[in-house]
N, C-alpha and C positions, 0 to 999 in steps of 0.2 A: 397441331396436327393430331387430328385421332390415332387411338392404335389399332390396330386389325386387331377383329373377333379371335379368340384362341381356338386354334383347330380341333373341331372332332376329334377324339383318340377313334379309331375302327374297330370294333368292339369285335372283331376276325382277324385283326393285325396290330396288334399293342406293338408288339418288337419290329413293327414296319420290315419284315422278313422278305423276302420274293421269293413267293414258294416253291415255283416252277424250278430255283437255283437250287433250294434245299431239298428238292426231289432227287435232283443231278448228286447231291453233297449225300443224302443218304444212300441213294444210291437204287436196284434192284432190291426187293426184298427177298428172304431166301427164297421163296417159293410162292407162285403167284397166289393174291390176295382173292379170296371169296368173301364181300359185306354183305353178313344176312341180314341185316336191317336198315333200309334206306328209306326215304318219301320219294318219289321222284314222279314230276310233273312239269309239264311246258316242255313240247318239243325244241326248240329254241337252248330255252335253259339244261335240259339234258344233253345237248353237245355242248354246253361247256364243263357239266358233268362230266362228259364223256373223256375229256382234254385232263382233267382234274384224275382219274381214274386211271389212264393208259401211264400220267408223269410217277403215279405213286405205285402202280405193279399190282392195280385191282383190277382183276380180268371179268370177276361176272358179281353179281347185287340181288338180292332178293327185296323187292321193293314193295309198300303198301301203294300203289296206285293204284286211286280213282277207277271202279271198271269203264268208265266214260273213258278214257282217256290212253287204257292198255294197250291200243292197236299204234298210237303217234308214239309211248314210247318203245315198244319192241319197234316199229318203222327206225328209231334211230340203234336200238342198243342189237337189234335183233336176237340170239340164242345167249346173249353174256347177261339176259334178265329174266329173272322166275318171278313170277307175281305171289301176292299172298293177301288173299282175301281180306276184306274186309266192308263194314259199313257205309251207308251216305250219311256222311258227320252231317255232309252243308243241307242238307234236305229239310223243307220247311215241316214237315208232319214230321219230328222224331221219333214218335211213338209208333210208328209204320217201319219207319225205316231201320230203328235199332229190333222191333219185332220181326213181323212175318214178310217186310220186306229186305232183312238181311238175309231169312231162311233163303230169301229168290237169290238175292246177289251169290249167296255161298254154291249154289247150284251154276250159276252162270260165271264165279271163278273157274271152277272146275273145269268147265267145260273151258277154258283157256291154258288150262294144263298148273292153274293153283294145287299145289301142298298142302300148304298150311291155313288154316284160316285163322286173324287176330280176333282175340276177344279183350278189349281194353277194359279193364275193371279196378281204373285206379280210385282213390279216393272220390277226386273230383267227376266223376261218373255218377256219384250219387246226385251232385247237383243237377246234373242233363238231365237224370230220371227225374227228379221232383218238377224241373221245368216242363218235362212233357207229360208229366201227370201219374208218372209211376215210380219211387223213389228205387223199386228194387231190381226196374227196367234193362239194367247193364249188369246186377250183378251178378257172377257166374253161379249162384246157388238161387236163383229166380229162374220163375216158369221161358220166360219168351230165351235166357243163357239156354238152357236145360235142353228144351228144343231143337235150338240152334246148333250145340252140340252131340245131342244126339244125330243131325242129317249130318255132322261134319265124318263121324265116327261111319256111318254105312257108305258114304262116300269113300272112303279108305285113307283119308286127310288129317293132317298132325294138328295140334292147337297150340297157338302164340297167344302168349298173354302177358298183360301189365298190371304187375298189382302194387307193389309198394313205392313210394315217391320217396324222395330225399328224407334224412332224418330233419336237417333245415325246416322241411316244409311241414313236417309232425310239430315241431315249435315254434311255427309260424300260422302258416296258411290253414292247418287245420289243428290248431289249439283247444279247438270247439271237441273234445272226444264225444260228447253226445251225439254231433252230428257225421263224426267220421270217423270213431273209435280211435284205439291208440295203432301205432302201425303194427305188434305182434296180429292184432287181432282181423288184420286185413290178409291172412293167412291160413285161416282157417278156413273159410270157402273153396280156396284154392285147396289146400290139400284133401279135402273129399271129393273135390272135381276130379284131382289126379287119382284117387281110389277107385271114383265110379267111371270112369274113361280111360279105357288101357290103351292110349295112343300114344306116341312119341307128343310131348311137350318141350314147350322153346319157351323160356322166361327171359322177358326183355328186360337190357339195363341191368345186367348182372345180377337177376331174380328181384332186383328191387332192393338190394338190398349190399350193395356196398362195400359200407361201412361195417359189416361184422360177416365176417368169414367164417368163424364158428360158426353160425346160424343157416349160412346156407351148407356146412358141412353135414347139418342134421337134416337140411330139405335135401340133398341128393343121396343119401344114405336113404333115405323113406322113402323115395321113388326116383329106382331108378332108371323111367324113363325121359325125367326129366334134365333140359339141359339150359345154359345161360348163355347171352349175347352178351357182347360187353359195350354196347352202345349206350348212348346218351354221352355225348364226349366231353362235357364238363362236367361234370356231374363224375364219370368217372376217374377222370385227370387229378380232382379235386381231391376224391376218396380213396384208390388204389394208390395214389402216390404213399398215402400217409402209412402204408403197409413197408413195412421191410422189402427187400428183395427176395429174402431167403421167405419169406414168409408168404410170400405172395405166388411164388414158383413151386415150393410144396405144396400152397394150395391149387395148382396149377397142374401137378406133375398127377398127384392123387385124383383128380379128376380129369385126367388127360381124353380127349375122345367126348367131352360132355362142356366142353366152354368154346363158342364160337366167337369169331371176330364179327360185329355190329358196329355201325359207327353213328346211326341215325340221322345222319346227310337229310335235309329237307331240300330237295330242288322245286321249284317254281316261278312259274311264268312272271312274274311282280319282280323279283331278283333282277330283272335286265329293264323296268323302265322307272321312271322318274315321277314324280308327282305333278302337279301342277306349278310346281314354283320352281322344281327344275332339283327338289331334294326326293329324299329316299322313301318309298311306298313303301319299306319291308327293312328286311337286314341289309339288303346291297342295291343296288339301281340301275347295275349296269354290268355286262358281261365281265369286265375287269376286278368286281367288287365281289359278283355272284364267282369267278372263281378261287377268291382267294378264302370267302366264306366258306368254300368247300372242301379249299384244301387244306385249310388251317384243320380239320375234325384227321382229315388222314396225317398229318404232321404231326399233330397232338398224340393220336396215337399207335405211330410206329414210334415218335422219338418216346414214348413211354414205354413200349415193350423193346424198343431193340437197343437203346443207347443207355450209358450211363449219364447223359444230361441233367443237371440239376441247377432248376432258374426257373424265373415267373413261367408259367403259359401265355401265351401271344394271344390267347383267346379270354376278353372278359365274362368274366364268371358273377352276377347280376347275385346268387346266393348268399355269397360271402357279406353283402351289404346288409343283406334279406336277415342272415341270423346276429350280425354285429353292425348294427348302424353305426355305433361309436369309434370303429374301427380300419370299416373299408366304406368305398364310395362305388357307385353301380358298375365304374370300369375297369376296378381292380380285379386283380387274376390270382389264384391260388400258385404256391410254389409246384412244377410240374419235375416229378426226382423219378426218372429212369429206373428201370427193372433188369433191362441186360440178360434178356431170356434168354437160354438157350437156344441154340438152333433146333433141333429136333421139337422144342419146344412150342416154338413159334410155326414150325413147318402144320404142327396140329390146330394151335388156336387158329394161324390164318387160312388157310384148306382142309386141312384134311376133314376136322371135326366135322363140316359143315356135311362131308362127301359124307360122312358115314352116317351122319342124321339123314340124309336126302336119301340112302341105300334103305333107312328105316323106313322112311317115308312112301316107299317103291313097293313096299314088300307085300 
């Protein structure tokens, strides 16, 4: 008799968790959750975002959606979502579309009541520009940025950006420093953007940058209009654990009012169906699989800021393999060790910050 194929590990659910019980087990947060950094697409799939959001005590999202598509998700989220501009990635002309046709989109956020508009200018940007024929196409110290920023600035609109990628991927992915420099120096664009744009700034992913906390102690000391999300949920589960607690909440405490809660949630209409053979088009397949993909990111990090928890992350971490193939395999998970914020602490990262960036943003 054969044996049965060995099951999938769920690269959302290593610890086979049910997250809706460990909502119940966490409990209320102290004070309702504002995520400034989400994707969120497919009406469908945003109610069960929606279910995913009311179990974990996140009342409203600032989300990069599709302007295609911003009318079906306010129809589900109505006033609990703020848009935040941004590009047509899928557009077949990218040289239009990251150009003079983002200048239109940014105009046509606006007019939907967008903030902020994204300017994506991480390493891997430089690839999209040479693919459409302009290698400096995306980056914010090039003419079609410069532009773009300047209409974002007379609009009276904040700027979101992504600049630095995992240290991992400095040692992997872009090894090549000819082609992608080393990551200090994917930096330096950025901070003369922030000199010649006196707007409020929002750096995604914890400015990029992690892994060293002294470094962004000298980026928010040099402008301080700038502020961080803490999304990318593996990415930072992986990094912020390896920090102390004491270490992590001082830097925490010294920039209170300048660090938002981001979780970077991708929702999409693919998440709820099947392939043709009856397996998975994406990360989940099905309403049950698309919720627990979602709620493993808010799991991951309240049990990192509110608990003293210390044990795998339930969520595989695909990095760990990326920089030690001799060591982990694509669905092992980094050790996820609790932080034990304060309350007043967390009352900031998870709302407040966000209200007082959004007050900057109003003014």
């Amino acid at each position: 008799m054969s044996e049965s194929p060995p099951t999938a590990v769920p690269s959302a659910n290593r610890l086979s968790l049910c997250y809706e019980t460990e909502a119940h087990k966490l409990g209320p947060p102290p004070v309702d959750i504002l995520d400034a950094h989400t994707h969120l697409r497919g009406e469908d799939s945003v109610r069960v975002y929606q279910r995913v959001a009311e179990h974990y005590g996140v009342t409203h999202t600032w989300s990069m959606t599709p302007l295609e598509q911003v009318s079906e998700v306010r129809h589900v989220l109505g006033s609990a979502v703020q848009f935040i501009a941004q590009p047509d990635f899928r557009a077949d002309n990218l040289l239009h579309a990251m150009g003079d046709g983002f200048l239109e989109r940014i105009d046509a956020f606006h007019s939907e009541g967008a903030h902020l508009v994204k300017f994506w200018a991480a390493p891997r940007a430089r690839d999209l520009g040479r693919k459409a024929g302009d290698p400096n196409l995306m980056m914010l110290d090039g003419p079609h940025r410069q532009r773009q920023m300047e209409r974002t600035c007379e609009l009276g609109m904040g700027i979101m950006t992504h600049i630095g990628d995992p240290d991992t991927w400095f040692a992997t992915h872009y090894a090549d420093a000819s082609a992608y420099g080393d990551k200090a120096s994917q930096y330096e664009s950025f901070e003369r953007a922030m000199e010649q744009f006196d707007v409020p700034w929002l750096a995604a992913h914890f400015g990029g940058w992690p892994e060293d906390l002294g470094f962004l102690d000298g980026l928010l000391t040099r402008h301080p209009k700038l502020h961080l999300d803490t999304s990318a949920t593996k990415w930072m589960v992986r990094e912020l654990s390896r920090h102390s607690p004491e270490e992590f909440n001082a830097f925490l405490d010294r920039w209170s009012g300048r660090i938002l809660f981001g979780s970077d949630i991708v929702v999409q209409g693919d998440h709820l169906v099947q392939d043709d053979k009856g397996g998975r088009t994406g990360q989940a397949s099905s309403a049950d699989e698309a919720y627990d993909l979602y709620a493993s990111r808010y799991w991951a990090l309240r049990t990192l800021f509110e608990t003293s928890y210390d044990g795998p992350s339930p969520i595989a971490d695909p990095d760990l393999a990326l920089a030690h193939p001799d060591q982990f395999g694509p669905t092992d998970a980094p050790t996820l060790t609790g932080k034990q914020l304060p309350l007043n602490t967390l009352r900031m990262v998870y709302r407040d910050a966000a209200i007082g960036l959004s007050a900057l943003l109003r003014e």
